[in-house]
C-alpha distance (Angstrom), angle and dihedral (degrees) to the residues before:
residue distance angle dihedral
X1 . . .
X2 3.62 . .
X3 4.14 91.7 .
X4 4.19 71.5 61.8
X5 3.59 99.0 50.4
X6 3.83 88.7 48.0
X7 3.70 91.3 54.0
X8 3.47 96.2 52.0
X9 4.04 96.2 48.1
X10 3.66 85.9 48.0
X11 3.79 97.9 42.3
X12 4.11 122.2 123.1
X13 3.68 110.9 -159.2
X14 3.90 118.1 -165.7
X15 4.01 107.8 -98.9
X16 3.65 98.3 30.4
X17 4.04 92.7 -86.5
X18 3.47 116.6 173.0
X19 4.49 91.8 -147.9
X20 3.54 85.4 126.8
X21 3.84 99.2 63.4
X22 3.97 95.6 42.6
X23 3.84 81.7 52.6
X24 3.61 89.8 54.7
X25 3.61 100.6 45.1
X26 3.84 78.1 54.3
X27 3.60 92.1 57.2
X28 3.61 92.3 51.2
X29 3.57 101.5 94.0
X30 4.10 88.7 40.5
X31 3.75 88.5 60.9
X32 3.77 100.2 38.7
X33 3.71 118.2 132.3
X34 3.90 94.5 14.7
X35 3.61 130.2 112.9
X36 3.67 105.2 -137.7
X37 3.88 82.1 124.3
X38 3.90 104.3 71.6
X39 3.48 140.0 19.7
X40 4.10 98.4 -159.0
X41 3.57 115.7 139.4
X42 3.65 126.0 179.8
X43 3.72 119.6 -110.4
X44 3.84 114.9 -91.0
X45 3.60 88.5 20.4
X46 3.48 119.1 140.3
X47 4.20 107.7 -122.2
X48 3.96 116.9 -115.4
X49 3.84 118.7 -85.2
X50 3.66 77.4 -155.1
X51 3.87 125.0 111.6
X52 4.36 111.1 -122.6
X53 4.11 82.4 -117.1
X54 4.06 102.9 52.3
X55 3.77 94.3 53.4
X56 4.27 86.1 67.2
X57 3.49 122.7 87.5
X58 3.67 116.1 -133.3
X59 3.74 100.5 -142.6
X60 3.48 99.7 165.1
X61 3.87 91.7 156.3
X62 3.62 84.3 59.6
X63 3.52 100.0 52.7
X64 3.69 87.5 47.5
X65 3.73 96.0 49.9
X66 4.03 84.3 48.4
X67 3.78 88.2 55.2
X68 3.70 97.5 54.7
X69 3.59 95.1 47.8
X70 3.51 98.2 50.2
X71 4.21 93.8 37.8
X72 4.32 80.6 53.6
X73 3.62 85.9 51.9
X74 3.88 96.9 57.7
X75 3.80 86.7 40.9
X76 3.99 90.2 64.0
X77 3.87 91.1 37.6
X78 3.44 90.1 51.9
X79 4.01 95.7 50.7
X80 4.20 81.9 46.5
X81 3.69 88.2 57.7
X82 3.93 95.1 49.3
X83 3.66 94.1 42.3
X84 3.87 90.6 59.9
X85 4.03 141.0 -95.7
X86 3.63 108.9 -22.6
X87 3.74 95.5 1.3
X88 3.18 86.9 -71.9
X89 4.31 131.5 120.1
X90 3.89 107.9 -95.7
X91 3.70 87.3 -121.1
X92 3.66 95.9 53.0
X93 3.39 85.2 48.4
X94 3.31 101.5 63.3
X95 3.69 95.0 44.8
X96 3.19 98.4 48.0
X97 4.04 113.5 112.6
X98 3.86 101.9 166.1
X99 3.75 133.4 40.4
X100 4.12 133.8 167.8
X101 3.68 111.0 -132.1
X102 4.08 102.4 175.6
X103 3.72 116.1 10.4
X104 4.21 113.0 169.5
X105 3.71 122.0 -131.1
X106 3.46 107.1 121.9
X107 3.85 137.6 41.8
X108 4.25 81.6 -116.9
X109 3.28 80.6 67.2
X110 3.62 106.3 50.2
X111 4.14 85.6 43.6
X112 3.54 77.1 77.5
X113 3.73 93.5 71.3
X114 3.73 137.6 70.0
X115 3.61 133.8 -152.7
X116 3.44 139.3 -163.7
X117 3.85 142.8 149.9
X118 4.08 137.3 -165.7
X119 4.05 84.6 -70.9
X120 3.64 77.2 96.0
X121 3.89 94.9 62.3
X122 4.03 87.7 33.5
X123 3.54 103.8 -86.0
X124 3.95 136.9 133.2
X125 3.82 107.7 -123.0
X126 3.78 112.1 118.4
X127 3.89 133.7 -151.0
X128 3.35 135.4 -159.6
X129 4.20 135.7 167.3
X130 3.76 130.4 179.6
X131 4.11 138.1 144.3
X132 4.28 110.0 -64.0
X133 3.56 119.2 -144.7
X134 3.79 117.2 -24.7
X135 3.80 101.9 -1.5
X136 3.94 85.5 -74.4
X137 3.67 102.1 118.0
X138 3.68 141.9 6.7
X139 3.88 116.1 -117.0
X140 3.32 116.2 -154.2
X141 4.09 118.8 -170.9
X142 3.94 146.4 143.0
X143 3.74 131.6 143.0
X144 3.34 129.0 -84.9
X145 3.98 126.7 -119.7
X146 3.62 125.8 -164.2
X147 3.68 100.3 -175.8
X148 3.92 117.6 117.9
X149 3.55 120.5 -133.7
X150 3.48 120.7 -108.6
X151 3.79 104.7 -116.0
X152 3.19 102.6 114.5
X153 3.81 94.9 -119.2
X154 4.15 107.1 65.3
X155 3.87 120.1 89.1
X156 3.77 99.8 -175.5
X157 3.61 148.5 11.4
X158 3.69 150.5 164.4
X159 3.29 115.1 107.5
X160 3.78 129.3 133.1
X161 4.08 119.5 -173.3
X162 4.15 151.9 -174.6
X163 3.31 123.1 -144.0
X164 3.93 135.6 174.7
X165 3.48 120.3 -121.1
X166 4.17 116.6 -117.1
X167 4.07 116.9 -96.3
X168 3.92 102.5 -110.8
X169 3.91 112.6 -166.4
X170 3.71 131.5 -173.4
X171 3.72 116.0 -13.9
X172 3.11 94.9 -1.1
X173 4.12 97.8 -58.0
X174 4.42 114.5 167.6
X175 3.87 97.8 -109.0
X176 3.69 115.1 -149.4
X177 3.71 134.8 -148.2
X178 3.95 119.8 -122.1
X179 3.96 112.6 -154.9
X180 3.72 96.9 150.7
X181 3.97 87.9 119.7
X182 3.93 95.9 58.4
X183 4.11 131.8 53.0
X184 3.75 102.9 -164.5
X185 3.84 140.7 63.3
X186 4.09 109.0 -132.8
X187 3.81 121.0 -158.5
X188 3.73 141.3 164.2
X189 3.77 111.2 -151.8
X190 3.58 135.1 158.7
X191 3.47 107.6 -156.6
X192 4.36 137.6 -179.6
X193 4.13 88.6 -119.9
X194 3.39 93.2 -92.3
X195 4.06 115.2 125.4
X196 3.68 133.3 -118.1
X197 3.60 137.0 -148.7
X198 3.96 110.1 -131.0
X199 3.93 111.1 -147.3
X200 3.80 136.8 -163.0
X201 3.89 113.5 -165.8
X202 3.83 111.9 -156.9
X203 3.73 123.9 -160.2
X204 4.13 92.0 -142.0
X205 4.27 116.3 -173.8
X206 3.59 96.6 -130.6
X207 3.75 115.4 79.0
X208 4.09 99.2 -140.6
X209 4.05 85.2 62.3
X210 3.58 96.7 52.0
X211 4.41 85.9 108.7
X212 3.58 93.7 56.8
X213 3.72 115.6 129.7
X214 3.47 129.0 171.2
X215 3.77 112.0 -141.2
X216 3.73 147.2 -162.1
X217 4.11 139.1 169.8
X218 3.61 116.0 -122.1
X219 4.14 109.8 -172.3
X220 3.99 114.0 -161.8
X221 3.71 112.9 -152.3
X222 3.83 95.0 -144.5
X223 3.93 134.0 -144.6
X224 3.85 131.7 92.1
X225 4.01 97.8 -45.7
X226 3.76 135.2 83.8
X227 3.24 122.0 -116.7
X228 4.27 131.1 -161.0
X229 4.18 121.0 -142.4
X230 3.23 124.3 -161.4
X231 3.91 106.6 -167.0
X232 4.04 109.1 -179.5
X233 3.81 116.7 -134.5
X234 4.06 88.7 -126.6
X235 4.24 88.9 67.9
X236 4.14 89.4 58.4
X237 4.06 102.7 108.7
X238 3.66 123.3 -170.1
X239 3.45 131.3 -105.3
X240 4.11 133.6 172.5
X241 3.80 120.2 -168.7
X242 4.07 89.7 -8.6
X243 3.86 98.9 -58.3
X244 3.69 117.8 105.7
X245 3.43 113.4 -112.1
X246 4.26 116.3 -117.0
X247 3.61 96.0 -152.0
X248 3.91 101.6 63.9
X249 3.94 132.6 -167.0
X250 3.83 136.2 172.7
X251 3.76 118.8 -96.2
X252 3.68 113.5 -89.3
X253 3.76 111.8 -118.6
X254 3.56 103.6 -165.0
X255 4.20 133.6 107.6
X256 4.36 80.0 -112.1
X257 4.29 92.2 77.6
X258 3.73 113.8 6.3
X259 3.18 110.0 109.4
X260 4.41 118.4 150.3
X261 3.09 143.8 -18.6
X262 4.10 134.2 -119.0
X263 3.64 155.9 -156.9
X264 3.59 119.3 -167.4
X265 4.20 128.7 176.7
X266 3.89 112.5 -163.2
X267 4.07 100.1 143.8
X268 3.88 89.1 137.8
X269 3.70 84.8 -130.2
X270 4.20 106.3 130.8
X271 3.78 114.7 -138.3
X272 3.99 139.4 74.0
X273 3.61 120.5 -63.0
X274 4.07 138.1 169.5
X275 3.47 142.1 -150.0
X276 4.24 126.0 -158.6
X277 3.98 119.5 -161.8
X278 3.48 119.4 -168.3
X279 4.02 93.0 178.4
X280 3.96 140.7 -29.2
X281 3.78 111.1 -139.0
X282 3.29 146.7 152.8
X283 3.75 140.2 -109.4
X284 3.80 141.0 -169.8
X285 4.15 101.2 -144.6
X286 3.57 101.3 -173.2
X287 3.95 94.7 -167.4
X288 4.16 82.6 64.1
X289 3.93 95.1 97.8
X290 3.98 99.8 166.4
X291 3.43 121.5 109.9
X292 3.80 100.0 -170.3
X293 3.86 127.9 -1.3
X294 3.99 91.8 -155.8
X295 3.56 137.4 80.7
X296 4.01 111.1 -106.5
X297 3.76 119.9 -156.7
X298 3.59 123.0 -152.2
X299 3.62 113.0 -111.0
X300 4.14 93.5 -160.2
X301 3.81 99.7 52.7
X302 3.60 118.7 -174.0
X303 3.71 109.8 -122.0
């Protein structure tokens, strides 16, 4: 079995098809819970009496039930696809100027989500999100610590953030979002006055721009009262590792980048703050007319 598994990570198939990984992710649930995978044993252990093949479990029910839900899965894409872009009629498509991505009334919708903070690099911010008042929103909130670890290596920290997780489609496939038809980012937030930092993660081909972000402020005026932003796509700079990038280009809209969307508080600014979402959507404002807000230099000068 595991001579198997290394065949089929190592496999080549004519054409550059990728069978061999949908018939692993297949596997998955066959092989779950064995140890075909590693050979570590602790020191002074005792080795297994155990042959490699009896610590596997043979789920084959498993795998099968795996199968189905990922061959239903293509099914639905695949209607999605013949309907039109987006699932959607090519008409409607078109006309379409508005569109809810996230909205937040269930915990299946915040498992949709993922936190995290500078606990990660050792610090002492915490983060927390769950439904507000009624089901109607989801509340996300912690307090923010500035103090840098003491490893002898970390310059800053204090920064707490929410992130959504990546669309995954049949058998495991990178989904990708397509925005090409809008040109602003629309939210309604109530916020404690604090600001945010509004973040597109792109899922680039080239390895070196695998730390590109495209980013954006988004200030929340606090108090009891909702409030609606409209950020336009053409304000997103980009940034790699934290530094802002000199040469500058729009965001690109299309299924080939997009990847998720994030909220990030870094206002160096110690104390607790919070954050409530009613929904993140999207809107076509034809009275935007700017194409880029940035200065763009030309990389092919003319001496």
């Amino acid at each position: 079995m595991a001579l198997a598994v290394m065949l089929l990570n190592g496999a080549s198939f004519h054409g550059g098809c990728c069978r061999h990984r949908v018939l692993l992710s297949s596997l998955g649930p066959l092989l779950s819970n064995s140890k075909l995978y590693s050979s570590y044993r602790r020191p002074g252990a005792e080795p297994e009496k155990k042959l490699f093949w009896q610590n596997a479990d043979f789920s084959f029910k498993k795998s099968i039930d795996h199968l189905k839900t990922h061959l239903s899965l293509l099914k639905k894409e695949t209607q999605e696809y013949l309907k039109g872009p987006g699932g959607h009629p090519l008409n409607q498509h078109l006309l379409e100027q508005t569109r809810v991505l996230w909205q937040f009334r269930s915990q299946e919708d915040l498992n949709k989500w993922v936190i995290s903070s500078d606990v990660e690099i050792g610090g002492k911010s915490k983060v927390y999100i769950k439904l507000g008042r009624n089901n109607q929103a989801a509340l996300l909130y912690g307090t923010l610590n500035t103090e840098v670890p003491r490893d002898g290596e970390t310059k800053y920290s204090g920064y707490c953030s929410m992130r959504s997780r990546p669309l995954v489609g049949s058998f495991n496939r990178k989904k990708y979002y397509d925005w090409s038809n809008f040109n602003s980012l629309y939210l309604r937030v109530r916020g404690d006055g604090r600001p945010w930092m509004v973040n597109i993660y792109t899922d680039p081909y080239f390895s070196h721009q695998k730390d590109d972000l495209y980013s954006y402020f988004m200030f929340t005026r606090g108090g009891p009262y909702w409030e609606e932003i409209t950020i336009p796509f053409s304000k997103f700079f980009l940034s790699s590792r934290g530094r802002v990038q000199d040469n500058q280009h729009p965001v690109w809209l299309d299924k080939a980048s997009f990847l998720t969307l994030g909220f990030t508080i870094g206002d160096k600014v110690d104390g607790p703050f919070q954050l409530e979402i009613d929904f993140i959507g999207l809107l076509n404002d034809r009275a935007h007319k700017e194409k880029f807000a940035y200065e763009a230099y030309d990389k092919n000068t003319p001496v």
